[in-house]
N, C-alpha and C positions, 0 to 999 in steps of 0.2 A: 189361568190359561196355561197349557202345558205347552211351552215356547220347545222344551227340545223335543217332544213327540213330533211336532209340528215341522221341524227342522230336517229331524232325520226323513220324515214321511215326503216329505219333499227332494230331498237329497238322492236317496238311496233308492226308490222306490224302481220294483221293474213290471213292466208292464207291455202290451200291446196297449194301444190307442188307436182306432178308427174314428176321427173327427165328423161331425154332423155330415149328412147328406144335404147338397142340396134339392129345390128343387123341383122334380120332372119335368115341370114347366119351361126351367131353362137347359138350353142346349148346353150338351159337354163337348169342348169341341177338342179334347184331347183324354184319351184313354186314362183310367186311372193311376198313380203311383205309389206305392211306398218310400217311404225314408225310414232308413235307420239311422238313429241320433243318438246320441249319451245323454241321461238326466244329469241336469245343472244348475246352477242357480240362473242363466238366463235361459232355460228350458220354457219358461211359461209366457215370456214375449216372442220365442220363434212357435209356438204353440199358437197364441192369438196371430199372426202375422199369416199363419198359412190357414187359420180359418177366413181370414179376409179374404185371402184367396179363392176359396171355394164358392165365400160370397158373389165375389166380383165373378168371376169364372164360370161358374157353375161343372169346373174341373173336381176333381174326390182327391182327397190326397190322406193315405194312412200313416201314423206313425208308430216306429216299433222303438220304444223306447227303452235303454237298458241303462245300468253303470257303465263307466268309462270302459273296462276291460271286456266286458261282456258285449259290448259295443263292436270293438275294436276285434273281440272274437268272432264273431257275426260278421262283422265285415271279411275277415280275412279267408273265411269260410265261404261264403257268400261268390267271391270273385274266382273262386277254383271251383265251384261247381260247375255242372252244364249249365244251368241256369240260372244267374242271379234273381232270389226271390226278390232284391231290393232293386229300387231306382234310381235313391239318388245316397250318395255316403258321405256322412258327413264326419270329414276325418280330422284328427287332431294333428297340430304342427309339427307333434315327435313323431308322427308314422307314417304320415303320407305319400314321402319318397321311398316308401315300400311299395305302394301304391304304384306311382309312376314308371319305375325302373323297373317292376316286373310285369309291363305294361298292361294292367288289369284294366284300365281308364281307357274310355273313346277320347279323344281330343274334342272338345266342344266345336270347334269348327269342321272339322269329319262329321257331324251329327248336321249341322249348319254352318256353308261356308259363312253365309253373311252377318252371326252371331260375333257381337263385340262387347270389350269389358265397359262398364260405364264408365265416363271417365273421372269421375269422384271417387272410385272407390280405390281404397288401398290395397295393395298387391304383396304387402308385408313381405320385405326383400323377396321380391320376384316369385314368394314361393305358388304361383299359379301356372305358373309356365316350366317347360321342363323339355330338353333335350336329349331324344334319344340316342342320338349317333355318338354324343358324349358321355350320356347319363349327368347332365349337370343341370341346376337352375341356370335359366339364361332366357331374358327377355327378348334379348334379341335376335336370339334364334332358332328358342324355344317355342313350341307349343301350346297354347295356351290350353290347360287339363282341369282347370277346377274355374269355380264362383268364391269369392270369399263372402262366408256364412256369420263371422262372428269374429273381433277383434280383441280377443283375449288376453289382460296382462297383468301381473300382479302391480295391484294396486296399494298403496295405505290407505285405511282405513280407521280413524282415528277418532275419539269422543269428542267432536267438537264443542259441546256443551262443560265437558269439566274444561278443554284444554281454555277457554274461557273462563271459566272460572277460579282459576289457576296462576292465569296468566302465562298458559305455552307458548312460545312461536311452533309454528308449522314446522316440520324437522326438513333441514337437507342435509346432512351427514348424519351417519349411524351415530355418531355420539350423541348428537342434538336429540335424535331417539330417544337413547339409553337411559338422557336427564331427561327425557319428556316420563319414560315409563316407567322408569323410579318413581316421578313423583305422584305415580297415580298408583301405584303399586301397594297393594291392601291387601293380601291373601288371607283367607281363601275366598274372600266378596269382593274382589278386586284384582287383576292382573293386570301388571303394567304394561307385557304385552303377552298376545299368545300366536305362536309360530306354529307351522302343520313341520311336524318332523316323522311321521308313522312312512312306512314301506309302503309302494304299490306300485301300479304301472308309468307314470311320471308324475311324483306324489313329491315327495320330499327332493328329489334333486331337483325338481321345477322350483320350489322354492328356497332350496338353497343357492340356484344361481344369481338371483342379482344382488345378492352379497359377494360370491368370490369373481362375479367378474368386474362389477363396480371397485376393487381393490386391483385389478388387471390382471385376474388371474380366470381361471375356468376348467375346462375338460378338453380339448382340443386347438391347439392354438390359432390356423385361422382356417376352417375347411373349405368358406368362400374361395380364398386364393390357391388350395390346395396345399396349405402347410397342414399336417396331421401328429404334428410334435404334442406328444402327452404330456399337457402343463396341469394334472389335475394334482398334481404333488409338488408343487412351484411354491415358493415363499409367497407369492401373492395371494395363493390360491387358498393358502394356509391362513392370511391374516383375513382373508372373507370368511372365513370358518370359526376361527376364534375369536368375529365380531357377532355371528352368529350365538354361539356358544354363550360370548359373553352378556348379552340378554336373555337367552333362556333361563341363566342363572342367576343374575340378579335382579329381573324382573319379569322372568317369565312365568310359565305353567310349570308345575314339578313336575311332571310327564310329558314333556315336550314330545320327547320321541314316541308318545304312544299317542299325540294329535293328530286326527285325520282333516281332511277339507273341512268336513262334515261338525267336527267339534271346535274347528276353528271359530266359524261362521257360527255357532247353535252360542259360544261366550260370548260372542259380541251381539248376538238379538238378545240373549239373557241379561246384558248389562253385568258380564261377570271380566269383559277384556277392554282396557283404555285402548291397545292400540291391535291390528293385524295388519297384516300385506297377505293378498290374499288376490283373487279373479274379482271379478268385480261384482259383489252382494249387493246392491241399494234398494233392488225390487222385494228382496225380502227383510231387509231393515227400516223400509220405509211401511210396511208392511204393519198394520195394527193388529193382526190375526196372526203373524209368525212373529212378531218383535217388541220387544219390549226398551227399545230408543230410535223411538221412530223422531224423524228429523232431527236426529241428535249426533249423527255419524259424520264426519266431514272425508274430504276425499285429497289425496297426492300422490305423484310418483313416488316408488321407492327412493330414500335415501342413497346416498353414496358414500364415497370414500373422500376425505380432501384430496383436492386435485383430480377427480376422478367424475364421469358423469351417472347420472343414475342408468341401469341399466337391465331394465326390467325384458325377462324373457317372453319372447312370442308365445302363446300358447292359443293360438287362433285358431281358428275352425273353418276347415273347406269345403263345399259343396262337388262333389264326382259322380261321374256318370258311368256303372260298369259297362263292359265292351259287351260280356255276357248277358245279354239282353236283346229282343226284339226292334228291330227301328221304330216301331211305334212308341212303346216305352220310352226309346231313346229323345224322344223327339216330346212327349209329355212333361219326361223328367227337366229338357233346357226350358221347355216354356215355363215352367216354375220359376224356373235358377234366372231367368231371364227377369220377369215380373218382380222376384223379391230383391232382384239390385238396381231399379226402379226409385227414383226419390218419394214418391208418394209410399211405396210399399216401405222404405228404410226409414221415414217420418213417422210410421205407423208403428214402426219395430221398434223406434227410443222411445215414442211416447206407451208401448209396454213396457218400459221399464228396462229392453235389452239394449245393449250397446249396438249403432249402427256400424255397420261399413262401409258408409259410405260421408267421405269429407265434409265434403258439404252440408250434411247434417250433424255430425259432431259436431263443426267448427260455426253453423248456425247463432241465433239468437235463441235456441232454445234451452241451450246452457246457460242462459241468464236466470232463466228461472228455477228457485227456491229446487223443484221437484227433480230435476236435473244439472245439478249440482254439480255430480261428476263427471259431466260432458268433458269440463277443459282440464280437469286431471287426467282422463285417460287419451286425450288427443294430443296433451303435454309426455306422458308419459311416450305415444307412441312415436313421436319424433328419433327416440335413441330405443328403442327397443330392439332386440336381436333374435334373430333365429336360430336356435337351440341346434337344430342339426342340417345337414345337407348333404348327409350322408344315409343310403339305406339301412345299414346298421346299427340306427339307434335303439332299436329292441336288446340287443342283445347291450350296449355301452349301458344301458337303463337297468339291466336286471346285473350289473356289478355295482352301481353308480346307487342306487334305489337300498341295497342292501350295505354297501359302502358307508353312507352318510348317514344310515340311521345308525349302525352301529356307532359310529364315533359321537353320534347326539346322545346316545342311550348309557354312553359309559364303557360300552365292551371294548372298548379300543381306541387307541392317544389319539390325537389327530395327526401324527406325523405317521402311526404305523397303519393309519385306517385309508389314507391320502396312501403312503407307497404300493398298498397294496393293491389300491384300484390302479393307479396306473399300471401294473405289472399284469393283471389281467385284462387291462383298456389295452395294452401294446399285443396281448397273444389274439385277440377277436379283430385288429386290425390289420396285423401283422397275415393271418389267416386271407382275410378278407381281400390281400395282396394291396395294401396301402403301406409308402414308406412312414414309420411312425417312430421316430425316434423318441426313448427315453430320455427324462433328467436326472442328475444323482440323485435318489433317496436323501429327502429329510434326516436330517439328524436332529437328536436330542440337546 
Protein backbone atom coordinates (compact mmCIF):
# COMPACT_ATOMS: atom_id res chain seq x y z
CA UNK A 1 0.00 0.00 0.00
CA UNK A 2 1.51 3.25 -0.92
CA UNK A 3 0.76 5.24 2.54
CA UNK A 4 2.41 8.55 1.21
CA UNK A 5 0.62 8.60 -2.28
CA UNK A 6 -2.38 8.27 -0.22
CA UNK A 7 -1.25 11.08 2.37
CA UNK A 8 -0.29 13.64 -0.09
CA UNK A 9 -3.61 12.70 -2.21
CA UNK A 10 -5.48 13.71 0.81
CA UNK A 11 -3.52 16.60 1.93
CA UNK A 12 -2.81 18.47 -0.93
CA UNK A 13 -5.49 17.78 -3.19
CA UNK A 14 -7.53 20.87 -5.09
CA UNK A 15 -10.60 20.65 -6.25
CA UNK A 16 -14.23 21.87 -6.60
CA UNK A 17 -16.81 19.33 -4.83
CA UNK A 18 -20.55 19.45 -5.39
CA UNK A 19 -21.83 17.09 -2.71
CA UNK A 20 -24.88 14.57 -3.82
CA UNK A 21 -28.19 16.17 -4.54
CA UNK A 22 -30.98 15.48 -2.65
CA UNK A 23 -34.10 14.43 -3.39
CA UNK A 24 -36.86 16.45 -5.58
CA UNK A 25 -39.21 14.84 -3.43
CA UNK A 26 -38.02 16.91 -0.62
CA UNK A 27 -38.56 20.54 -0.17
CA UNK A 28 -35.40 22.92 -0.05
CA UNK A 29 -36.41 25.28 2.10
CA UNK A 30 -33.30 27.48 1.69
CA UNK A 31 -31.62 28.43 -1.50
CA UNK A 32 -28.27 26.79 -2.28
CA UNK A 33 -24.68 27.58 -0.94
CA UNK A 34 -21.23 27.43 -1.41
CA UNK A 35 -18.31 27.20 1.03
CA UNK A 36 -14.84 27.68 0.55
CA UNK A 37 -12.78 25.54 2.94
CA UNK A 38 -8.98 24.44 3.01
CA UNK A 39 -8.13 20.57 2.51
CA UNK A 40 -6.98 19.12 5.92
CA UNK A 41 -6.80 16.36 7.74
CA UNK A 42 -10.22 16.97 9.41
CA UNK A 43 -11.51 18.04 5.82
CA UNK A 44 -13.38 14.52 5.38
CA UNK A 45 -15.58 14.71 8.95
CA UNK A 46 -16.80 18.52 8.07
CA UNK A 47 -17.34 16.70 4.39
CA UNK A 48 -19.69 13.94 5.90
CA UNK A 49 -21.28 16.41 8.59
CA UNK A 50 -22.54 18.74 5.66
CA UNK A 51 -23.72 15.71 3.63
CA UNK A 52 -26.08 14.92 6.73
CA UNK A 53 -27.08 18.13 6.11
CA UNK A 54 -28.39 17.89 2.87
CA UNK A 55 -29.87 14.50 4.10
CA UNK A 56 -31.88 16.03 6.84
CA UNK A 57 -32.51 19.32 5.00
CA UNK A 58 -33.05 18.49 1.72
CA UNK A 59 -30.76 22.10 1.45
CA UNK A 60 -27.69 21.58 -1.56
CA UNK A 61 -24.55 22.74 -0.16
CA UNK A 62 -21.15 23.05 -2.61
CA UNK A 63 -17.69 22.79 -1.58
CA UNK A 64 -14.78 24.50 -3.09
CA UNK A 65 -12.04 22.99 -1.68
CA UNK A 66 -8.34 24.23 -1.96
CA UNK A 67 -4.92 24.40 0.19
CA UNK A 68 -4.51 26.58 2.97
CA UNK A 69 -3.25 29.56 0.84
CA UNK A 70 -5.25 29.18 -2.18
CA UNK A 71 -8.11 29.19 0.20
CA UNK A 72 -7.30 32.11 1.96
CA UNK A 73 -6.61 33.59 -1.76
CA UNK A 74 -10.08 32.95 -2.68
CA UNK A 75 -11.44 34.26 0.10
CA UNK A 76 -9.59 37.49 0.13
CA UNK A 77 -10.65 37.88 -3.39
CA UNK A 78 -14.06 36.76 -3.08
CA UNK A 79 -14.99 39.68 -0.44
CA UNK A 80 -13.76 42.54 -2.75
CA UNK A 81 -15.58 41.65 -5.54
CA UNK A 82 -19.16 42.78 -6.49
CA UNK A 83 -20.20 39.52 -5.67
CA UNK A 84 -19.18 37.01 -3.43
CA UNK A 85 -19.24 33.65 -5.37
CA UNK A 86 -18.92 32.10 -1.88
CA UNK A 87 -21.29 31.83 1.18
CA UNK A 88 -19.98 30.77 3.86
CA UNK A 89 -15.78 31.31 4.66
CA UNK A 90 -14.20 29.33 6.43
CA UNK A 91 -11.33 31.16 7.95
CA UNK A 92 -8.24 30.40 9.82
CA UNK A 93 -7.25 31.91 13.34
CA UNK A 94 -4.10 33.83 11.59
CA UNK A 95 -6.44 35.90 9.14
CA UNK A 96 -9.54 36.44 10.13
CA UNK A 97 -9.37 39.77 11.89
CA UNK A 98 -8.51 40.89 8.31
CA UNK A 99 -11.84 39.72 7.88
CA UNK A 100 -13.39 41.69 10.44
CA UNK A 101 -11.82 45.03 10.60
CA UNK A 102 -12.10 45.57 6.88
CA UNK A 103 -15.71 44.80 7.47
CA UNK A 104 -16.12 42.26 4.78
CA UNK A 105 -18.50 39.86 7.28
CA UNK A 106 -22.43 40.52 7.86
CA UNK A 107 -22.72 40.13 11.69
CA UNK A 108 -24.75 37.12 12.11
CA UNK A 109 -27.39 38.93 14.07
CA UNK A 110 -27.91 41.64 11.05
CA UNK A 111 -28.75 38.51 8.84
CA UNK A 112 -31.00 37.30 12.13
CA UNK A 113 -31.67 39.31 15.21
CA UNK A 114 -32.63 36.20 17.12
CA UNK A 115 -29.61 34.00 15.92
CA UNK A 116 -27.58 32.84 19.13
CA UNK A 117 -24.14 31.01 19.76
CA UNK A 118 -24.84 27.62 21.36
CA UNK A 119 -23.96 27.61 24.59
CA UNK A 120 -21.44 24.57 24.64
CA UNK A 121 -19.54 25.81 22.07
CA UNK A 122 -16.15 27.58 22.52
CA UNK A 123 -15.58 30.99 21.38
CA UNK A 124 -11.57 30.44 21.68
CA UNK A 125 -10.67 33.79 23.26
CA UNK A 126 -13.56 35.67 22.04
CA UNK A 127 -12.37 35.40 18.59
CA UNK A 128 -16.05 35.30 17.29
CA UNK A 129 -17.04 38.43 18.26
CA UNK A 130 -15.32 41.77 17.15
CA UNK A 131 -15.70 45.47 17.74
CA UNK A 132 -15.93 47.93 15.20
CA UNK A 133 -15.89 51.22 16.93
CA UNK A 134 -12.62 49.91 18.41
CA UNK A 135 -11.42 47.39 15.97
CA UNK A 136 -10.80 44.96 18.96
CA UNK A 137 -12.00 41.31 20.15
CA UNK A 138 -14.54 42.05 22.79
CA UNK A 139 -17.36 39.85 23.89
CA UNK A 140 -18.93 42.24 25.52
CA UNK A 141 -19.36 44.67 23.25
CA UNK A 142 -18.58 43.10 20.38
CA UNK A 143 -20.53 41.64 17.65
CA UNK A 144 -21.00 38.44 17.23
CA UNK A 145 -19.34 37.67 13.20
CA UNK A 146 -18.56 34.11 12.82
CA UNK A 147 -19.72 30.16 13.96
CA UNK A 148 -16.82 28.24 15.28
CA UNK A 149 -16.12 25.55 12.49
CA UNK A 150 -13.14 23.59 14.05
CA UNK A 151 -10.98 23.62 17.20
CA UNK A 152 -7.57 23.33 15.91
CA UNK A 153 -4.40 22.85 18.07
CA UNK A 154 -1.20 21.30 17.95
CA UNK A 155 -1.43 18.29 19.36
CA UNK A 156 1.40 15.31 20.50
CA UNK A 157 1.24 12.62 18.84
CA UNK A 158 3.18 9.87 20.14
CA UNK A 159 3.65 5.84 19.49
CA UNK A 160 1.77 4.63 22.12
CA UNK A 161 2.62 1.03 21.31
CA UNK A 162 6.61 1.46 21.48
CA UNK A 163 6.26 4.09 24.31
CA UNK A 164 4.88 0.86 25.89
CA UNK A 165 7.01 -1.11 25.08
CA UNK A 166 9.81 0.91 26.29
CA UNK A 167 8.59 1.81 29.26
CA UNK A 168 7.99 5.97 28.36
CA UNK A 169 6.00 8.04 30.65
CA UNK A 170 3.77 10.50 28.54
CA UNK A 171 6.07 13.67 28.35
CA UNK A 172 5.36 17.06 30.17
CA UNK A 173 8.50 18.99 29.53
CA UNK A 174 10.45 19.22 26.38
CA UNK A 175 13.04 17.31 28.08
CA UNK A 176 10.79 14.35 29.02
CA UNK A 177 10.40 14.61 25.17
CA UNK A 178 13.88 14.58 24.14
CA UNK A 179 14.56 11.22 26.43
CA UNK A 180 11.29 9.79 25.10
CA UNK A 181 12.71 10.59 21.32
CA UNK A 182 16.12 9.61 21.74
CA UNK A 183 15.14 6.46 22.79
CA UNK A 184 13.08 5.60 19.80
CA UNK A 185 15.49 7.30 17.58
CA UNK A 186 16.61 4.75 14.82
CA UNK A 187 17.41 6.67 11.46
CA UNK A 188 16.63 6.30 8.66
CA UNK A 189 13.59 3.53 9.97
CA UNK A 190 12.94 5.52 12.88
CA UNK A 191 12.75 9.06 13.91
CA UNK A 192 12.51 10.08 17.47
CA UNK A 193 10.61 12.81 16.50
CA UNK A 194 9.65 14.79 13.39
CA UNK A 195 8.78 18.46 13.52
CA UNK A 196 7.14 20.57 10.32
CA UNK A 197 9.95 23.34 9.89
CA UNK A 198 9.40 24.15 5.83
CA UNK A 199 7.98 28.05 5.02
CA UNK A 200 4.39 28.83 3.96
CA UNK A 201 1.55 30.71 5.03
CA UNK A 202 1.31 29.94 8.87
CA UNK A 203 3.34 26.69 8.50
CA UNK A 204 6.39 26.72 10.60
CA UNK A 205 5.95 29.64 12.93
CA UNK A 206 2.41 27.95 14.09
CA UNK A 207 4.55 25.18 15.10
CA UNK A 208 7.33 26.79 16.48
CA UNK A 209 4.97 28.67 18.94
CA UNK A 210 4.28 26.57 21.63
CA UNK A 211 7.81 26.10 22.26
CA UNK A 212 8.98 29.73 22.55
CA UNK A 213 5.85 30.67 24.40
CA UNK A 214 5.67 27.71 26.74
CA UNK A 215 9.45 29.09 27.89
CA UNK A 216 7.58 32.79 28.19
CA UNK A 217 8.68 34.10 25.37
CA UNK A 218 6.96 34.67 21.67
CA UNK A 219 6.37 37.42 19.02
CA UNK A 220 4.35 40.13 20.63
CA UNK A 221 4.19 40.47 24.11
CA UNK A 222 0.49 40.89 25.16
CA UNK A 223 -1.72 42.26 22.15
CA UNK A 224 -4.96 41.29 24.28
CA UNK A 225 -4.03 44.07 26.59
CA UNK A 226 -2.46 46.21 23.92
CA UNK A 227 1.20 45.79 24.90
CA UNK A 228 2.89 45.36 21.23
CA UNK A 229 6.69 45.14 22.68
CA UNK A 230 8.67 42.83 20.17
CA UNK A 231 9.80 39.84 22.55
CA UNK A 232 10.50 37.77 19.36
CA UNK A 233 14.41 38.30 20.13
CA UNK A 234 13.90 37.89 24.14
CA UNK A 235 16.02 35.20 26.04
CA UNK A 236 12.94 33.37 26.38
CA UNK A 237 12.02 33.40 23.19
CA UNK A 238 15.64 32.21 22.30
CA UNK A 239 15.67 29.14 24.82
CA UNK A 240 11.96 28.06 22.94
CA UNK A 241 14.10 27.99 19.88
CA UNK A 242 17.10 26.01 21.04
CA UNK A 243 14.72 23.54 22.61
CA UNK A 244 13.32 23.34 19.35
CA UNK A 245 16.62 23.06 17.53
CA UNK A 246 17.74 20.84 20.06
CA UNK A 247 15.43 17.83 19.03
CA UNK A 248 15.64 18.45 15.47
CA UNK A 249 19.14 17.56 16.05
CA UNK A 250 19.44 14.95 18.12
CA UNK A 251 16.37 13.07 17.40
CA UNK A 252 14.89 14.57 14.71
CA UNK A 253 14.40 14.30 10.72
CA UNK A 254 17.76 15.55 8.98
CA UNK A 255 15.73 18.00 7.02
CA UNK A 256 13.65 19.29 9.39
CA UNK A 257 13.46 22.58 7.64
CA UNK A 258 12.35 21.19 4.45
CA UNK A 259 9.17 19.31 6.60
CA UNK A 260 5.78 20.29 5.37
CA UNK A 261 2.38 19.42 7.44
CA UNK A 262 1.96 17.04 4.82
CA UNK A 263 5.41 15.05 5.56
CA UNK A 264 4.97 15.39 9.05
CA UNK A 265 1.73 13.34 9.18
CA UNK A 266 2.68 10.97 5.84
CA UNK A 267 6.03 9.61 8.79
CA UNK A 268 3.86 8.94 11.30
CA UNK A 269 1.04 6.91 9.15
CA UNK A 270 4.44 5.20 7.45
CA UNK A 271 5.58 4.20 11.01
CA UNK A 272 8.81 6.12 10.16
CA UNK A 273 8.14 9.12 13.39
CA UNK A 274 7.87 7.99 17.31
CA UNK A 275 6.79 11.31 18.18
CA UNK A 276 4.98 14.63 16.23
CA UNK A 277 3.00 17.88 17.59
CA UNK A 278 1.08 18.52 14.86
CA UNK A 279 -3.17 19.54 14.38
CA UNK A 280 -4.89 16.80 15.08
CA UNK A 281 -4.48 13.51 12.49
CA UNK A 282 -6.37 10.45 14.17
CA UNK A 283 -9.00 10.00 11.30
CA UNK A 284 -6.06 9.38 9.09
CA UNK A 285 -3.95 7.31 11.51
CA UNK A 286 -6.69 5.32 12.48
CA UNK A 287 -7.30 4.94 8.98
CA UNK A 288 -6.20 1.19 7.58
CA UNK A 289 -6.17 2.57 3.88
CA UNK A 290 -3.84 5.79 4.66
CA UNK A 291 -1.89 4.27 7.82
CA UNK A 292 0.20 1.94 8.64
CA UNK A 293 -0.24 2.34 13.00
CA UNK A 294 -3.63 2.33 13.10
CA UNK A 295 -4.56 2.29 16.91
CA UNK A 296 -1.05 2.59 17.84
CA UNK A 297 -0.78 6.52 17.98
CA UNK A 298 -1.62 7.91 21.46
CA UNK A 299 -2.48 11.59 22.08
CA UNK A 300 -1.27 14.89 24.64
CA UNK A 301 -0.98 18.46 24.89
CA UNK A 302 2.27 19.81 23.80
CA UNK A 303 4.97 19.84 26.34
CA UNK A 304 6.29 22.75 28.19
CA UNK A 305 8.95 24.34 29.80
CA UNK A 306 9.48 23.62 33.89
CA UNK A 307 7.54 26.14 35.52
CA UNK A 308 5.88 26.96 32.56
CA UNK A 309 2.27 25.65 31.26
CA UNK A 310 1.79 23.99 27.85
CA UNK A 311 0.89 26.28 25.42
CA UNK A 312 -0.31 25.20 22.29
CA UNK A 313 -1.53 27.80 19.73
CA UNK A 314 -5.18 28.36 18.38
CA UNK A 315 -5.28 27.42 14.94
CA UNK A 316 -9.09 27.07 14.75
CA UNK A 317 -11.30 27.51 12.04
CA UNK A 318 -14.35 30.13 11.73
CA UNK A 319 -17.33 29.93 9.89
CA UNK A 320 -18.50 33.85 8.01
CA UNK A 321 -20.92 35.12 6.16
CA UNK A 322 -19.76 37.85 3.25
CA UNK A 323 -21.62 41.12 3.44
CA UNK A 324 -21.37 40.73 -0.56
CA UNK A 325 -23.98 38.59 -1.08
CA UNK A 326 -27.88 38.39 -1.65
CA UNK A 327 -30.15 38.08 1.80
CA UNK A 328 -31.23 35.06 0.64
CA UNK A 329 -27.79 33.52 0.50
CA UNK A 330 -27.35 35.24 3.50
CA UNK A 331 -29.96 33.66 5.30
CA UNK A 332 -29.09 29.91 3.68
CA UNK A 333 -25.55 30.46 4.57
CA UNK A 334 -26.75 30.98 8.92
CA UNK A 335 -29.22 28.03 8.61
CA UNK A 336 -26.25 25.87 7.83
CA UNK A 337 -23.82 27.56 10.43
CA UNK A 338 -26.90 27.32 12.75
CA UNK A 339 -27.68 23.28 12.23
CA UNK A 340 -23.91 22.39 12.31
CA UNK A 341 -23.47 23.85 16.09
CA UNK A 342 -26.35 21.72 16.96
CA UNK A 343 -25.26 18.85 19.43
CA UNK A 344 -26.72 16.29 17.28
CA UNK A 345 -24.94 17.69 14.00
CA UNK A 346 -21.41 18.13 16.48
CA UNK A 347 -22.01 14.28 17.71
CA UNK A 348 -22.15 13.40 14.19
CA UNK A 349 -18.82 15.57 13.34
CA UNK A 350 -16.48 13.60 16.22
CA UNK A 351 -17.90 10.51 15.44
CA UNK A 352 -16.18 11.39 11.70
CA UNK A 353 -13.40 11.45 13.09
CA UNK A 354 -13.24 15.63 13.34
CA UNK A 355 -12.80 17.45 16.49
CA UNK A 356 -16.06 19.05 17.78
CA UNK A 357 -16.78 22.61 18.91
CA UNK A 358 -18.74 21.95 20.85
CA UNK A 359 -17.94 21.22 24.93
CA UNK A 360 -20.27 19.20 25.75
CA UNK A 361 -19.28 16.67 23.23
CA UNK A 362 -15.58 16.87 23.63
CA UNK A 363 -15.98 16.62 27.34
CA UNK A 364 -18.85 13.70 26.75
CA UNK A 365 -18.40 9.91 27.41
CA UNK A 366 -17.35 9.52 24.16
CA UNK A 367 -13.68 10.09 24.85
CA UNK A 368 -13.90 7.02 26.78
CA UNK A 369 -13.79 5.08 23.90
CA UNK A 370 -10.78 3.25 22.44
CA UNK A 371 -11.81 5.16 18.76
CA UNK A 372 -11.72 8.67 20.46
CA UNK A 373 -8.99 8.70 22.44
CA UNK A 374 -7.95 12.08 21.76
CA UNK A 375 -11.21 13.84 22.88
CA UNK A 376 -9.59 14.67 26.44
CA UNK A 377 -5.96 15.53 24.97
CA UNK A 378 -7.43 18.09 22.87
CA UNK A 379 -10.20 19.50 25.43
CA UNK A 380 -7.00 19.30 28.02
CA UNK A 381 -4.85 20.91 25.67
CA UNK A 382 -7.63 23.70 25.02
CA UNK A 383 -7.87 24.97 28.42
CA UNK A 384 -4.29 27.09 27.98
CA UNK A 385 -4.31 27.46 24.48
CA UNK A 386 -3.75 30.99 23.01
CA UNK A 387 -4.54 33.06 20.09
CA UNK A 388 -1.82 33.70 17.80
CA UNK A 389 -2.87 37.23 16.84
CA UNK A 390 -5.50 39.99 17.47
CA UNK A 391 -4.20 42.10 15.29
CA UNK A 392 -4.97 42.51 11.43
CA UNK A 393 -1.58 42.46 10.43
CA UNK A 394 -0.77 39.08 10.92
CA UNK A 395 -0.06 38.48 7.13
CA UNK A 396 2.42 40.57 6.86
CA UNK A 397 4.24 39.46 10.96
CA UNK A 398 3.83 35.82 9.12
CA UNK A 399 5.69 36.46 5.90
CA UNK A 400 8.92 37.86 8.19
CA UNK A 401 8.12 35.16 10.96
CA UNK A 402 7.48 32.24 8.20
CA UNK A 403 10.92 33.01 6.49
CA UNK A 404 12.64 33.99 9.83
CA UNK A 405 12.31 30.60 11.66
CA UNK A 406 13.04 28.50 8.76
CA UNK A 407 16.06 30.08 8.13
CA UNK A 408 17.46 29.56 11.59
CA UNK A 409 15.97 25.79 11.38
CA UNK A 410 17.87 25.27 8.11
CA UNK A 411 21.37 26.64 9.15
CA UNK A 412 21.32 29.93 7.23
CA UNK A 413 21.47 31.91 10.34
CA UNK A 414 22.38 31.76 14.43
CA UNK A 415 19.36 31.98 16.33
CA UNK A 416 20.31 35.16 17.82
CA UNK A 417 21.07 36.85 14.44
CA UNK A 418 17.75 35.12 12.84
CA UNK A 419 15.56 36.26 16.22
CA UNK A 420 17.21 40.16 15.85
CA UNK A 421 16.34 40.44 12.68
CA UNK A 422 12.73 39.38 12.73
CA UNK A 423 12.20 41.72 15.40
CA UNK A 424 13.61 44.70 13.49
CA UNK A 425 11.40 43.95 10.63
CA UNK A 426 8.22 43.00 13.15
CA UNK A 427 9.06 46.78 14.66
CA UNK A 428 8.92 48.60 10.83
CA UNK A 429 5.14 46.58 9.73
CA UNK A 430 3.99 47.75 13.22
CA UNK A 431 5.55 50.80 13.59
CA UNK A 432 3.87 51.59 9.94
CA UNK A 433 0.80 50.13 10.89
CA UNK A 434 0.76 53.16 13.75
CA UNK A 435 1.13 50.66 16.89
CA UNK A 436 3.58 51.74 19.61
CA UNK A 437 6.02 48.67 19.40
CA UNK A 438 8.84 48.97 21.24
CA UNK A 439 12.13 47.09 20.79
CA UNK A 440 14.61 44.79 23.00
CA UNK A 441 18.35 44.92 22.83
CA UNK A 442 19.69 42.50 20.32
CA UNK A 443 20.85 39.17 21.44
CA UNK A 444 24.15 38.89 21.72
CA UNK A 445 26.69 36.05 21.19
Amino acid sequence: MNFSAKIRGALIAVFTLPLAFMSVSHAQDQVPITIVINQSPWFAGFQTVVGQYQEKTGNTVSLDVNPFAGSLEKQRSAVRSKESPYDILIMNAGFFIEMYKGGFLSPLNDIDPKFALDKDLYTFDDSVYWDPSTNKIDAKTGKLMSVPINPFIPILHYRSDLYAEKGLKVPETWDDLLANAKALNNPPSMYGIVQRGARGTFDVTYDVLPYIWSYGGGLLKDQKAGDYTIIVNSPETKAGMEMYLKLAKEAGHPSTAGQTQANVLQNMATGKAGNIIAVLAASIFDDPNQSAVVDKVGFAPPPHAPGFQSSPGLGHWLGGIPKNIPGDRQKAALAFLNWFQSKDAQMAYAEAGSPPVSRAVLESDLGNQPKYRWMKALSKGLTTARLPFFIPESAQILAITELGFNQIISGQTTVNDGLNNMAKEMEKVMTAAGYKAPLLPDLKD
